[in-house]
N, C-alpha and C positions, 0 to 999 in steps of 0.2 A: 593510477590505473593506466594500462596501454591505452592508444588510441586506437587499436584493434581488436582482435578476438580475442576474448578471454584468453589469457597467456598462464599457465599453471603460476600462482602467487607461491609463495615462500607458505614452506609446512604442507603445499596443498597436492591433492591425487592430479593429474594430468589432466587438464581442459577445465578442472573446479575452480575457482576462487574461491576467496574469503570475503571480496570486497564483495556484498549486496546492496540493491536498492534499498533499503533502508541505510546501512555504513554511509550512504552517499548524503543521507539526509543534512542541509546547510553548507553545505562542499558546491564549489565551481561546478558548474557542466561541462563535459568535456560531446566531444561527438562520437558516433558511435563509427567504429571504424574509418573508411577513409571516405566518410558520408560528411563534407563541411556544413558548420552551421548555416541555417539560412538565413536570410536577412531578417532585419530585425521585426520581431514579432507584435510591435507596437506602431509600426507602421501603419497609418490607416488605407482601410482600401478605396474610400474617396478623399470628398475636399471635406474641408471643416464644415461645412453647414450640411455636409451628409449625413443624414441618419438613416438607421435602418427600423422597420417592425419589429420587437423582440417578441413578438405570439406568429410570426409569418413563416416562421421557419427561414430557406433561401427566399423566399418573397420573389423579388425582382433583381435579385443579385445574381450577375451571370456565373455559370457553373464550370468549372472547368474541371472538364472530366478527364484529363491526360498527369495529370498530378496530382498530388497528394502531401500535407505536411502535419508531422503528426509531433508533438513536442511532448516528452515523458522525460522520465525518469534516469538517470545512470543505470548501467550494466543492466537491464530490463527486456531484452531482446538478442537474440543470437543473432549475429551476421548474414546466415545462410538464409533464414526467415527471408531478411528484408530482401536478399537477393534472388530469393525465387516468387516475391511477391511480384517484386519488379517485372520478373519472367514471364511469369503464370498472368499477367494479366494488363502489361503493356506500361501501366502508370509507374509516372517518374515519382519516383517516393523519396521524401526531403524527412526522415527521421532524426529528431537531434533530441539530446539530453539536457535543456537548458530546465527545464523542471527541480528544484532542486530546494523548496522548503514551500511548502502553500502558503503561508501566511505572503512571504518577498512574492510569490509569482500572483498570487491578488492582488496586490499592489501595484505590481507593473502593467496589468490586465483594466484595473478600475479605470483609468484615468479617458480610453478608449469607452469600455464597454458601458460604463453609466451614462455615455453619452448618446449609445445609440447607434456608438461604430464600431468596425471588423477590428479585430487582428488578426493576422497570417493566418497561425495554424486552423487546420483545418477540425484537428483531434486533440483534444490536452488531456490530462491523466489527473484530475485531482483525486486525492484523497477523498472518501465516501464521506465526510461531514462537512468539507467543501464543496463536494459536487451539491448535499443539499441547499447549502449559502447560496451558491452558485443559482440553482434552479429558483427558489425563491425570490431572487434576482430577475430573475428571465434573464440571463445573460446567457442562457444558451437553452437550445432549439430541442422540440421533439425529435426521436430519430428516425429513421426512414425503417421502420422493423418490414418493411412488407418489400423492404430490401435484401434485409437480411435474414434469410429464412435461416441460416444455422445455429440467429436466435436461440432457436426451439433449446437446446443444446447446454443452456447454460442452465446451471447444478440448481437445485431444488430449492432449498437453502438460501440464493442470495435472489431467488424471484420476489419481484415485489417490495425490497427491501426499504427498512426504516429508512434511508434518504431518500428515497425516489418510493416512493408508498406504489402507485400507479405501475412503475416499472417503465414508464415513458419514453425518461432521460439519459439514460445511463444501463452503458455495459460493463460490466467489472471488465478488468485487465488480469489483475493479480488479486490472490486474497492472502491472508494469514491471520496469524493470534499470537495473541500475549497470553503468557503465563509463567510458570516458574522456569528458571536455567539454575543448574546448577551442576556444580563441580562434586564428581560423586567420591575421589580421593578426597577430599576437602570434609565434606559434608560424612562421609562414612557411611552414609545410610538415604537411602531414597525419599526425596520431599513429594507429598503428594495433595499439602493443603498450603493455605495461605499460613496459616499460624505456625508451620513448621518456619516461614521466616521469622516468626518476631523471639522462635527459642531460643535460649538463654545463650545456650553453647556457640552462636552463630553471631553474636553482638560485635557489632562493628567490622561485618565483615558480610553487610546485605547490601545491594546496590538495588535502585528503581528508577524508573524510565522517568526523565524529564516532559515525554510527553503523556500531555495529561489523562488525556481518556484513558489510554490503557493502565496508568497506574491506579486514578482514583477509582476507573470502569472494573480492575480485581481487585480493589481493596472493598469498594461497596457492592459485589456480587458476595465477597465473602461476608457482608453485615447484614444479605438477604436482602439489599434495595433496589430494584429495578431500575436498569438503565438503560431501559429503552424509552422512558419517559425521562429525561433528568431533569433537575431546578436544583439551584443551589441550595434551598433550603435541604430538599432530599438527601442531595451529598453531604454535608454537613457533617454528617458522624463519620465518612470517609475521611472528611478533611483532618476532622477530630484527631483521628485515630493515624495520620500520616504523620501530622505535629509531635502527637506523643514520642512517636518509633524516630522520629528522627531528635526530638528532645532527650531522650534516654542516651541516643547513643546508639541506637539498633541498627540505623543506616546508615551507612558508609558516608554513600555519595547520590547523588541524582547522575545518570550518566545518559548521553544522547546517542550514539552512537558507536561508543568506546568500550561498553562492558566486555565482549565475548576476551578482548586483551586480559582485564580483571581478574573473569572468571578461570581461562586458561592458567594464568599464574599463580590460580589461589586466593588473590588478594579479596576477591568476593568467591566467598562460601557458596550462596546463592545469590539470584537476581532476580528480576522481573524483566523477561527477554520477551524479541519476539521466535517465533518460528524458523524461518527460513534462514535464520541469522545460525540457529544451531543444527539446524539439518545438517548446514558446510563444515559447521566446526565440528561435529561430531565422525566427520566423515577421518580427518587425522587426530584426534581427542576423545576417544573411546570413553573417555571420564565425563567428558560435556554430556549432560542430560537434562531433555526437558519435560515439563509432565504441565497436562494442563488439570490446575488447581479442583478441587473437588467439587469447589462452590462453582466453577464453570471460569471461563475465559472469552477475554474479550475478542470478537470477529470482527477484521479490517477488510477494507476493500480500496485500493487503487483505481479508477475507475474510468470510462474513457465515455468522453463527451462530447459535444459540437456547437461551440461555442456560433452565437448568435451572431447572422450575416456572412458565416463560412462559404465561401465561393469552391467547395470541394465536398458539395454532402455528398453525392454519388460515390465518387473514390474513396469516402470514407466508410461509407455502408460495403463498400467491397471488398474494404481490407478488415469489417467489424466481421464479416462471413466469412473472411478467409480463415483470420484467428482463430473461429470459434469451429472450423473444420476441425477434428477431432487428434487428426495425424499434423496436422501442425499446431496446435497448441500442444499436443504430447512434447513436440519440435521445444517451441519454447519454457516450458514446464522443468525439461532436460537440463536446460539451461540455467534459469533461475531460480529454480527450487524452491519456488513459494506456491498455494496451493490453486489450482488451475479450479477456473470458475466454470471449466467445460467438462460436460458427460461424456465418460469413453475414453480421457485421459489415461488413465491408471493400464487401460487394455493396451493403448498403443505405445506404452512405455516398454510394456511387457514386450510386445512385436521386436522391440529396436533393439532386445538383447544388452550385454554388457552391464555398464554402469547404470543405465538409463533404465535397465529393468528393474533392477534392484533398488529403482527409486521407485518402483509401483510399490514397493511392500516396505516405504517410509513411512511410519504415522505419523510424521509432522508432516508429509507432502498429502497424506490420505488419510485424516483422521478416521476412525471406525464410526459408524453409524451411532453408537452408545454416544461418547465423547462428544459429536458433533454436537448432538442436542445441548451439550452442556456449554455451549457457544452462544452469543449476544452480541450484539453489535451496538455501539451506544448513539443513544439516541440524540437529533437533533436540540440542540441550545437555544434560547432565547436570546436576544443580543445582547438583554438585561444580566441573564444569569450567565452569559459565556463572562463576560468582562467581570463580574464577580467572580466565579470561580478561576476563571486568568489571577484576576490580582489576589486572591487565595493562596493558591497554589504557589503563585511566585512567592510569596513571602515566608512559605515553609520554605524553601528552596531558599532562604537567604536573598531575596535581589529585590 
């Protein structure tokens, strides 16, 4: 990927890529535009015998309200975003893409924060089953909501959500879903359930997502099992029934980010994709189609947090109000194509005319109210049952 503005990829319409936040997932960070990385985000912000309260919020940590450093995701933000942030409201905004698998950036993060000490960033972007790990941790702080009044703003749907119960912790960033992709040349005909992959005619030519909620989250939505409460035991007939499809011969491959290649060439019939991954492709791939499964699909969330002892909550609660402004998250929405967690998106897509309107009447970017319901978000793990279901999963998976 450029180190600037989206630059039209290969196969793509003018200012689209193909490459998504997701695509990025286990890949380098690069920076986003000609914004350099900041320093290193493991740096602590005292001495070693510094600790901080992790219930105090900033406590006694001085605040520095003229900057800002927010560490996310690849390609997750438009350029002009950060530079009328900057504008609009004096702070030096340090945005970089070093975000790039949750499990490596936990890692890099524990060694600091079980201790009691900062790092850098002010805002980090985990994933909604880490931001829960995270909160149960107390490694990061209540947010300042009485800061952010455009709060109010954010979609129905992810208030109060299975990681953050309370709603305390965390403001989604980005959301999406899993469910079925498929190649409608390939396929001949529209998939609209889970069982349409394991038919006959598609054998050895199904691919499924190496990450686990989403695949084992629609294979036990389709066996009726609730997964907003998970335990291994519970999944169990998921797991079951994953071994089978892939003992037979039914699945191809487990793919991490590689599918939409697959599916575009044929070689997978269908898959188990996410959203925003085929919005793009669909946009030159008129055959790319996605449909979420009948039994329902699984609902992610990206999520933005403030890690405990952050010397920038204030910048950070202004730049959580600024996103959740309606006319710039439309902004960013435009951009990344995944489903904006803000009310009044869809209207100020409309306003901007062109490309960008014609994304308000995407149902991958705007599910319809029916559909939505048929959404789930999986629920927090046990430490017991994650590391079971890890070593589960991996061992269908061969490793």
């Amino acid at each position: 990927m450029s180190n600037h503005a989206r630059r039209p990829a290969p196969n793509t319409r003018a200012g689209v890529s193909n490459v998504t936040r997701r695509r990025f997932i286990g890949r380098s960070g690069v920076a986003l535009g000609g914004l350099a990385l900041g320093p290193s985000f493991l740096a602590a912000c005292g001495s070693d015998e510094e600790t901080l309260d992790s219930g105090s919020g900033s406590g006694d940590v001085t605040q520095d309200t003229k900057s800002l450093y927010f560490a996310s995701w690849p390609a997750y933000i438009d350029e002009e975003t950060v530079a009328l942030f900057e504008k609009d409201t004096g702070i030096k905004f340090n945005y970089t893409e070093e975000y790039n698998d949750n499990n490596e950036y936990f890692a890099k993060i524990q060694p600091l924060l079980s201790k009691g000490r900062a790092i850098d960033p002010d805002i980090i972007a985990p994933t909604f089953w880490m931001a829960g790990r995270l909160i149960g941790l107390d490694w990061v702080q209540k947010l300042p909501l009485d800061k952010i009044p455009n709060a109010s703003n954010l979609n129905d749907n992810l208030v109060d959500p299975t990681w953050d119960p309370t709603g305390e912790y965390t403001l989604p960033w980005q959301s999406g879903f899993a469910g079925i992709a498929y190649n409608l040349e390939t396929t001949g005909r529209e998939l609209t359930s889970m069982d349409d992959l394991w038919a006959p005619e598609f054998k050895g030519k199904i691919g499924v997502l190496s990450e686990m909620r989403d695949t084992l989250g629609l294979i036990a939505k389709s066996l009726d099992i609730d997964i907003s409460k998970p335990t291994a035991k519970s999944l169990q007939p998921a797991l079951d029934l994953l071994a089978e499809k892939v003992d037979s011969g039914q699945i191809r491959s487990f793919t991490g980010n590689d599918y939409m290649d697959d599916l575009s060439s044929g070689s997978f019939a269908a898959c188990i994709g996410w959203s925003g991954d085929i919005a793009q492709l669909s946009l030159d791939n008129p055959n790319a189609k996605f449909a979420i499964p009948e039994s329902g699909g699984t609902l992610w969330s990206d999520t933005m947090v403030i890690p405990t002892g952050a010397d920038g909550v204030d910048a950070a609660a202004e730049f959580m109000n600024y996103v959740y402004d309606p006319v710039n998250a439309a902004r960013i929405a435009a951009f990344v194509q995944y489903v904006s967690p803000v009310k009044g998106v869809q209207d100020e897509l409309r306003k901007m005319g062109g490309d960008s309107a014609a994304l308000a009447d995407n149902v991958l970017l705007f599910p319809s109210e029916e559909s939505s319901k048929n959404l789930s978000s999986f629920g927090q793990l046990s430490d017991e049952d994650e590391a079971a279901l890890d070593a589960a999963f991996s061992k269908i998976q061969g490793n």
